[in-house]
N, C-alpha and C positions, 0 to 999 in steps of 0.2 A: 682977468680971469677969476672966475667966483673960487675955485678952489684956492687961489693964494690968499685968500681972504681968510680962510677956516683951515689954513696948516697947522698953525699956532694950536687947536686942538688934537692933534694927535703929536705934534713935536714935544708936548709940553708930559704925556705920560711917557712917552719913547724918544727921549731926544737923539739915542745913540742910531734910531732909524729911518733909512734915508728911502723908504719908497716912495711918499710922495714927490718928494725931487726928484725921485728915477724915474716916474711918470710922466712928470713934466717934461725933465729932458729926453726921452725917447721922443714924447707927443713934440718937440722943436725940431728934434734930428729926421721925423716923420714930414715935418709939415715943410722942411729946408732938403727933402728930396734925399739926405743921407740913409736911411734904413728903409727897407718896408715893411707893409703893413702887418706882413708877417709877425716879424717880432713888436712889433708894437701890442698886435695882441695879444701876444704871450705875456707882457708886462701888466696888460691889462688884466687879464686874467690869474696873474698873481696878486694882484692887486686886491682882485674882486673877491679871492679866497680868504686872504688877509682880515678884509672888510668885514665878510661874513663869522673870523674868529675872536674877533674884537669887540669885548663886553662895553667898553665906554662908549655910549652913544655920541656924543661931539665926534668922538676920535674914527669910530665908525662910518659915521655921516660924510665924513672929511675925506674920508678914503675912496666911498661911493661917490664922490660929486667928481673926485680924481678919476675915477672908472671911465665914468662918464665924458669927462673932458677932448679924451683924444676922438670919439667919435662924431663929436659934432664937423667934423672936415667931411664925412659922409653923409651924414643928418643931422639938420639944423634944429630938429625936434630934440636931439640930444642934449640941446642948451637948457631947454627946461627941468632937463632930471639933474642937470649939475646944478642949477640956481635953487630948485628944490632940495635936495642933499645939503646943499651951505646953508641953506633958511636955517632946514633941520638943527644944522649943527650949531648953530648959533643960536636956535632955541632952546634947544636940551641942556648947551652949557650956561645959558642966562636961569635957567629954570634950575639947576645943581645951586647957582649964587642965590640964588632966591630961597632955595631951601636953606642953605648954608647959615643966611639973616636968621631965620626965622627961628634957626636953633641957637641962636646967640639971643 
């Protein structure tokens, strides 16, 4: 899944916060038939509040492709906004190291 690829950017300014793995595991407990859709998208939706107060771009991005995740079980188009959000995050935070060089 593209979001566990780009956790590591929001774990790394928040480590003590666990919403992308509450994402995940709602989106497993959703997809193994234990919750419905309801609360899944409630978490979604906290999620997507989160994402939108979140000044770090990587860590932003990471949360958005997370948004995104649980809905690809309805729309398969949904996978391109999650693989798009990872690109994202993994640009922005390549792009901070590159700036980083450049001032040393």
């Amino acid at each position: 899944m593209y979001v566990e690829r780009v956790i590591n950017f929001y774990e790394e300014l928040y480590p003590g916060d666990a919403q992308l793995h509450l994402v995940l595991t709602v989106l497993n407990d959703y997809l193994d038939e234990k919750i419905k859709f309801k609360e899944l998208r409630r978490v979604i939706l906290e999620t997507y509040k989160i994402a939108r107060e979140t000044k770090n771009l990587p860590a932003q991005f990471a949360l958005r492709a997370a948004t995104l995740a649980p809905p690809v079980g309805h729309s398969k188009e949904h996978n391109l906004g999650t693989a798009l959000y990872a690109v994202k995050a993994i640009f922005y935070a390549r792009q901070g190291d590159f700036q980083k060089l450049e001032e040393e």
